[in-house]
N, C-alpha and C positions, 0 to 999 in steps of 0.2 A: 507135751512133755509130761511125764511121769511126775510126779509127786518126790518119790524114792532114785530118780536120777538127776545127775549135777548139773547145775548151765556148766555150759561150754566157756571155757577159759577166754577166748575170741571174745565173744556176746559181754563179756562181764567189764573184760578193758574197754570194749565198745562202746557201755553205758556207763563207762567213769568219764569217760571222754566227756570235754565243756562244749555245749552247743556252738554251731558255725556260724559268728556273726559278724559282717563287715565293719571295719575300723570306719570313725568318723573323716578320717581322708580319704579313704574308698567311698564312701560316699557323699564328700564335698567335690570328688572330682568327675564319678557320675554325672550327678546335676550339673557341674560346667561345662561338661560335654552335650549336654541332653539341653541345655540352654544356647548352645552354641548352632547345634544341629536346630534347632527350630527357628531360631534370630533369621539363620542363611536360608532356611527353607520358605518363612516370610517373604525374606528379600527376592526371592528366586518368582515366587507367584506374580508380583507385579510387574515384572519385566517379561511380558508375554502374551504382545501384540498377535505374534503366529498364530501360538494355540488356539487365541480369541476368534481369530480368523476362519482356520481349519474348521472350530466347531460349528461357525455360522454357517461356513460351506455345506460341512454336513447336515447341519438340518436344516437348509434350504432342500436338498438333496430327497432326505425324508420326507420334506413334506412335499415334493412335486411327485415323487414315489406314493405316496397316500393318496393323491388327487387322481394318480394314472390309474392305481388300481380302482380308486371309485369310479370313473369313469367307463372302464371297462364292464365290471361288475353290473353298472345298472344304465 
């Protein structure tokens, strides 16, 4: 912009405008959500007999796959 031309009427209300900052209840209720979501996600890890299972499966799986291939190979 020019030295010798105006801002723009837009841009001038724009920067009277007060910065965007969330109220301290918008952000007490964040955190109780974002405390809530991770308490149950805790809780959720422990109860998972399955998963403990599946992954053993699998890398039993892996490692009998590693042992064929060395096997072959040499």
């Amino acid at each position: 912009m020019d030295s010798d031309q105006q801002p723009d009427s837009i841009l001038r209300l724009l920067a009277d405008l007060p910065p965007m900052t969330p109220s301290a209840a918008c952000d007490r209720r964040v955190l109780v959500r974002c405390h809530a979501a991770l308490h149950t996600t805790s809780h959720r890890r422990g109860a998972s007999a399955i998963d403990m299972t599946m992954a053993a499966a699998i890398a039993g799986y892996a490692v009998a796959a590693a042992r064929e291939v060395i096997r072959l190979l040499y």
